[in-house]
N, C-alpha and C positions, 0 to 999 in steps of 0.2 A: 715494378708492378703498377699499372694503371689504371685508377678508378674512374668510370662512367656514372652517371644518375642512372643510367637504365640498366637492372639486374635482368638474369635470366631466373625461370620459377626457380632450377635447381641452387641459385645464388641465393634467395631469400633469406633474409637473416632473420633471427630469430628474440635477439632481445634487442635494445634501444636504448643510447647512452645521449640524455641530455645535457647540456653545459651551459654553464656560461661564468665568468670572469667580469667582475664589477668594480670601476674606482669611483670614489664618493666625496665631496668635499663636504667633511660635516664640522660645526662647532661645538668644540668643549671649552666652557670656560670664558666664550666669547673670543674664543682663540680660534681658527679656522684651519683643519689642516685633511689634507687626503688620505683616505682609509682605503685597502682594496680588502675584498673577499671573495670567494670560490663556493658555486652549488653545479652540485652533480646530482643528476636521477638517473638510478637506471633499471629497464621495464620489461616487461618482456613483450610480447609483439601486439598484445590489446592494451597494452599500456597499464597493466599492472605492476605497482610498485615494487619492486624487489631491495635497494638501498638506495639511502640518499645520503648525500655529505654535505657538510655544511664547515666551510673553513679558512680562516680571518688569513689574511697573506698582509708580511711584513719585509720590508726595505727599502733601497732608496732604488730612484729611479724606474719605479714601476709605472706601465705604460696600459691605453686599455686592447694592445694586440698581445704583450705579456701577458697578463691576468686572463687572457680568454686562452691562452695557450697553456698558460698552470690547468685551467679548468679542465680544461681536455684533455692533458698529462694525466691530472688524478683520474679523472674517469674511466680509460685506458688501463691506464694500473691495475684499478678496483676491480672493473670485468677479468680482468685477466688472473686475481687473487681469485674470480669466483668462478673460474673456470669455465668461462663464457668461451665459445669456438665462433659465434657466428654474429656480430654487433653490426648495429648501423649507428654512426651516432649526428646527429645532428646539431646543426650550425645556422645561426641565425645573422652572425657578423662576416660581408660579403669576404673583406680582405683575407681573413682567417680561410675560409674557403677556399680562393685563389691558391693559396700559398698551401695548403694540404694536398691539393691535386694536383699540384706543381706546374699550374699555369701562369703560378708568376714567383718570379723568385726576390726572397728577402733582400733587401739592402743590407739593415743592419746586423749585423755578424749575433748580434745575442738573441733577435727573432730568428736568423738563422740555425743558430744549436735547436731551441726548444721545435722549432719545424723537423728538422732532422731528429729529434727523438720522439716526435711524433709520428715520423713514420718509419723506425723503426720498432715501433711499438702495432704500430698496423702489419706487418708482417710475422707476426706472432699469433695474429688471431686465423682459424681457416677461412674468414669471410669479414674483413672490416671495410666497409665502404660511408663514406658523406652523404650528408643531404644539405640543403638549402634551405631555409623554410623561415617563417617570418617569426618576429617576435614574439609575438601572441603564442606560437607551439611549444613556445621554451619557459614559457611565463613559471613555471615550478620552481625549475631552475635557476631563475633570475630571483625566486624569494628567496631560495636558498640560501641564493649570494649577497643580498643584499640582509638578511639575517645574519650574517658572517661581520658584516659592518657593522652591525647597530653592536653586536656583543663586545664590542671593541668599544665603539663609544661612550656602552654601559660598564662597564667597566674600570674606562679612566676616570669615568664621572663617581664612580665609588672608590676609587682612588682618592681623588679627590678632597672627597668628601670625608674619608678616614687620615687624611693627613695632619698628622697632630699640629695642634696649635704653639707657636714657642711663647715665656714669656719670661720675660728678666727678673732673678731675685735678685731683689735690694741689697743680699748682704754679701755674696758674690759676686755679682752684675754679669754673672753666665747665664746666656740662651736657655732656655730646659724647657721639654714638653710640659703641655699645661697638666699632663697624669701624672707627672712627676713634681707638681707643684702640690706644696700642704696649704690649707686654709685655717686657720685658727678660729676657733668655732667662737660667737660671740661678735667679735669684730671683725671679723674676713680678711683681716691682713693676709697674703701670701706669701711664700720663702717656700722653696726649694728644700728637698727631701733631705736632702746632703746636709744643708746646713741647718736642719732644725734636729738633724739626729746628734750633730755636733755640739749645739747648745746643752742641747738636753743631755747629753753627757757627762760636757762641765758642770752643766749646776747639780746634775745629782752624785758628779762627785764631792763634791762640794755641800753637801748635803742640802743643797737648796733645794727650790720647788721650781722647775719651770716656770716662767709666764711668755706671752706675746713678747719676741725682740724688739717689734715698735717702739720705738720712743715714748715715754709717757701712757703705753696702753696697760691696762693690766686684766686683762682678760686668761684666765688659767685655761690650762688642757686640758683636753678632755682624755681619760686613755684608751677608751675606744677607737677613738678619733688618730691616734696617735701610734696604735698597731700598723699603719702604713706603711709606718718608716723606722721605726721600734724594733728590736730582736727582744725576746720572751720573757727574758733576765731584766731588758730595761725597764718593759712594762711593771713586772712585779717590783723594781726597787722603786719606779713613779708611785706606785700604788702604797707603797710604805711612807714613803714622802709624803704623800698626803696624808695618809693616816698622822704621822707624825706631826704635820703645818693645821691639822684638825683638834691637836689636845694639846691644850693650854702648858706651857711649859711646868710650870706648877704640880701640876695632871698626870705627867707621865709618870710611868712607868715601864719596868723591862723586866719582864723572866727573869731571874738571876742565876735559870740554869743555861749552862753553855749550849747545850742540843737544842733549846726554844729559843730563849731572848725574844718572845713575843713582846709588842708593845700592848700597852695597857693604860688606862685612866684610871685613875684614883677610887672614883665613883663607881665605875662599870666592877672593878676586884672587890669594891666592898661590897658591891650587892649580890656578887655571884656566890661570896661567901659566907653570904647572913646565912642562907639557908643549913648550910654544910658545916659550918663552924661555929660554936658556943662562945661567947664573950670577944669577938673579933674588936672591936672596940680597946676593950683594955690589953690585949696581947697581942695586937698588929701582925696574927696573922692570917694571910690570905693566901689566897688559890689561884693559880695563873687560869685564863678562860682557855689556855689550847693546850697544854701539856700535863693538866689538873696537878701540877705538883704542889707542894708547901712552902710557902717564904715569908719572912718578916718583911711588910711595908717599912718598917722602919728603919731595918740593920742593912736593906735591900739584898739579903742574903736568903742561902734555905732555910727552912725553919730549925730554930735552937727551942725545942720544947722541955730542954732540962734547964733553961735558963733564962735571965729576962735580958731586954737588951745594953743596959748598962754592963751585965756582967759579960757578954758575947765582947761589947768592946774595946771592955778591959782586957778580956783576953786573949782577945785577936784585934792586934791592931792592923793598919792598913796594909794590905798584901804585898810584895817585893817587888809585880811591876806600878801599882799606883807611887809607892815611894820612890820608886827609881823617875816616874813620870816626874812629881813634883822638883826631883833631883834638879832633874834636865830643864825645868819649867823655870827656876830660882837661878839656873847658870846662864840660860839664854836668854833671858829677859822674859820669858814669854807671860801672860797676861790671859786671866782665866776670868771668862765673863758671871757675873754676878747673878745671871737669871736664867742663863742655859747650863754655867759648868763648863762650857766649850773652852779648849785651851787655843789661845789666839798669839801668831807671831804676827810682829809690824816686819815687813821685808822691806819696804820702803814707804815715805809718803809722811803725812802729817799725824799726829798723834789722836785725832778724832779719828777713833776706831767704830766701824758699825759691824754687828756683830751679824752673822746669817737667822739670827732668833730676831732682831729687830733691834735689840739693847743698843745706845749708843754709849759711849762712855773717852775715859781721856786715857791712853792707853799707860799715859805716867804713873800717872798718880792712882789712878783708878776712880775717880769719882765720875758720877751720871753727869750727861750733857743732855739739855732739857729744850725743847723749840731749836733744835739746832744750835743752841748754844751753851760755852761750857758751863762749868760750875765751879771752876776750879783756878785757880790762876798761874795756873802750868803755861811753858811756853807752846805757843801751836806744830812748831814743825824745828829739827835738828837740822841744820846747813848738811849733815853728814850722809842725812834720809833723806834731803832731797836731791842733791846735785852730786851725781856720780863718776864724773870725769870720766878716766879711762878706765875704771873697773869693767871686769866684762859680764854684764846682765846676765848673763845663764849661768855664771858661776852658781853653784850650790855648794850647803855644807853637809858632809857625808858623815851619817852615824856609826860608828867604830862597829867593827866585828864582834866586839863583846855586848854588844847594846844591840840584846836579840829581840827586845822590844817590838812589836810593830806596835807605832804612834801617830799614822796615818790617820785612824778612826777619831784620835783625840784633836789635832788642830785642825784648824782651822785659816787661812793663809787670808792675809788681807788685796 
C-alpha cells in the first residue's frame, strides 16, 4: 500500500492525528540526566479536539527517531480504540517521514520493528495517509510531550524532597530515619525510638522514673511526648511512676483493697475524709479517693470499726506472705531500705548501696551514707562480690515450687 501527499476528494480523511516524541536533558539535583515523553492530539478535520495524551517514556537507549515513532504508535492505537476509519496524521520530523512512506529504509533493526508496526497499523484504518508539515502545526503536540517530561522531573524532585533524612543514635550507633528519631523535650537530646522504648522499660520495671540517657542530663519525660514510641500499658505505668517520684515517700499511700491499690498522699485521704468522717484524726480512718472504700491509715488495712488498732494487731499479725518475705529476706542476706521499705539484694559490687528512692546506705550494716560517704566502718567491698572468676554471670537462683510468692514487686536488684 502506497502513500502520496496528493489524496483524491473521495480519499479525504476525516480526523487528524498530531504527534510528536520529545528527549530533554533536564537537571534534578544538579545532576543532569535525559527524560523522553510522548503528546498526541487527535482532531477532527477543523481541528477540533477529540483526545489528547500526554505520556512520560522510560529506558535505556532511547533515541529522538524512537520517541517520535512511540508517538505515532500511540496515536494509531488511540484512533483506532476510537474507531476512527479515515486519519491523516501528521509529521513534522523529515526522517520519520522518509521511513513511513518507505522511501528510505531503516538501518537500525529497532527503528526498523517500530516502522514496520507502524505500518501495519496503517492498514487497519480505511484511509491512513502522512503529511509533512513544519513545527509550528504540531506545536500542541509537542506541549503535550514536553509536559510528559517536566512530570517526571516533578516528581523526582518530590522524591527527593520526601526522602527521609538518616541520623545515628548514640546509643545504638544504627542509621534511622530522622521520624523515627525521639527528642527529649527540654534538652533535645535525640536517640532512636527502639532504644528509648527499651530504657523506659527497664527503669519502670525497676520501678524507676525515666529521665534523658545523656550523661549528666536530667531532663524528665514528658508522656505525651512519649506515646510515639510507648504501647498504652507503658504510658499508664509512666503515669503511675510519676505520680509515685511526685509524693514524698513519707506521703504515700495504697488502697489496701486488692481491686484498687490506688495511690494516695497522706494530705489529699485526710482531706477527702474531713468531710465524710467524724473524728478522722483520732481513729485513722480514711477513704480511698477512687474506690470510696474504708481503711485505717494506720493498720494500712480495711477498716476495723469494732476495734482500735493496737487490738487489730494483736490480733492479726503479719499475713503468711509478708512473713514468708521476711523469711527469705533474713536467709538471703537481703537488706530493706529504711525510707522506702523497698527490699534490696546486693548481686554483685561494693556495699554502698543506693536505693531507687534515693536512700543511700551500707548494705552491711545498714547505717546512712551521708555526702557520699559512709557512716559506718564496715569494709567497702567483699573480694567475693567483686572478682568472679569463672562463675558464669547469668547464673540465677531459682525459688522452689513451694514458694508461690511472687516477690518481684518487693526487690529491688542493685
Amino acid at each position: 500500500m502506497d502513500f502520496v501527499d496528493d489524496v483524491s476528494d473521495d480519499d479525504v480523511c476525516e480526523f487528524r492525528i498530531y504527534f510528536k516524541g520529545l528527549i530533554s536533558e533536564e537537571k534534578v539535583k544538579d545532576k543532569a540526566s535525559n527524560y523522553a515523553g510522548i503528546g498526541v492530539a487527535i482532531c477532527d478535520f477543523r481541528d477540533n479536539l477529540i483526545l489528547e495524551i500526554t505520556k512520560p517514556l522510560v529506558g535505556v537507549g532511547l533515541s529522538k527517531q524512537t520517541v517520535e515513532l512511540k508517538a505515532l504508535i500511540e496515536g494509531l492505537d488511540a484512533a483506532l480504540s476510537l474507531e476512527l476509519g479515515r486519519v491523516e496524521f501528521y509529521c513534522d520530523y523529515y526522517p520519520i517521514y522518509q521511513f513511513v512512506t518507505r522511501r528510505w529504509l531503516p538501518k537500525q533493526r529497532k527503528i526498523l520493528m517500530l516502522v514496520n508496526q507502524v505500518l501495519l497499523l496503517q492498514r487497519k484504518f480505511t484511509c491512513c495517509s502522512p503529511t509533512l508539515v513544519a513545527r509550528n502545526d504540531v506545536k500542541y503536540a509537542f506541549k503535550l510531550a514536553r509536559e510528559a517530561i517536566l512530570s517526571q522531573v516533578s516528581r523526582l524532585l518530590e522524591q527527593n524532597e520526601s526522602k527521609t533524612v538518616k541520623e545515628t543514635c548514640v546509643i545504638c550507633l544504627e542509621d534511622v530515619d530522622s521520624g523515627s528519631m525521639f527528642s527529649v523535650d527540654g534538652c533535645m537530646h535525640r536517640y532512636c525510638f527502639s532504644c528509648m522504648k527499651q530504657l523506659v522499660e527497664v527503669k519502670l520495671l525497676h520501678g524507676m522514673l525515666p529521665k534523658c540517657p545523656h550523661e549528666g542530663c536530667k531532663s524528665e519525660l514528658i508522656v505525651d511526648s512519649c506515646r510515639k514510641f510507648m504501647t498504652p500499658k507503658m504510658i499508664e505505668t509512666l503515669k503511675q511512676r510519676m505520680k509515685e517520684a511526685s509524693i514524698p515517700v513519707t506521703e504515700k499511700v495504697y488502697c489496701p483493697y486488692p481491686r484498687c491499690s490506688t495511690l494516695m498522699s497522706r494530705s489529699e485521704v485526710s482531706e477527702y475524709a474531713k468531710d465524710a468522717l467524724v473524728g478522722i484524726e483520732r481513729s485513722g480512718a480514711r477513704k480511698c479517693l477512687k474506690c470510696h472504700g474504708l481503711f485505717c491509715i494506720n493498720c494500712k488495712v480495711p477498716w476495723h470499726s469494732s476495734m482500735t488498732c493496737e487490738d487489730y494487731k494483736r490480733k492479726n499479725p503479719l499475713p503468711a506472705a509478708d512473713l514468708k518475705l521476711k523469711s527469705l529476706a533474713s536467709m538471703n542476706l537481703w537488706r530493706q531500705c529504711v525510707k522506702c521499705n523497698h527490699m534490696i539484694e546486693l548481686s554483685e559490687g561494693c556495699y554502698h548501696m543506693t536505693c531507687r528512692c534515693g536512700n543511700e546506705f551500707c548494705y552491711n550494716c545498714g547505717a546512712e551514707w551521708k555526702n557520699k560517704k559512709a557512716t559506718c566502718s564496715c569494709p567497702l567491698w567483699e573480694e567475693d562480690l567483686i572478682w568472679y572468676g569463672n562463675r558464669d554471670s547469668d547464673e540465677e537462683e531459682e525459688v522452689s515450687d513451694e514458694e508461690d510468692v511472687d516477690y518481684d514487686d518487693w526487690l529491688f536488684y542493685r
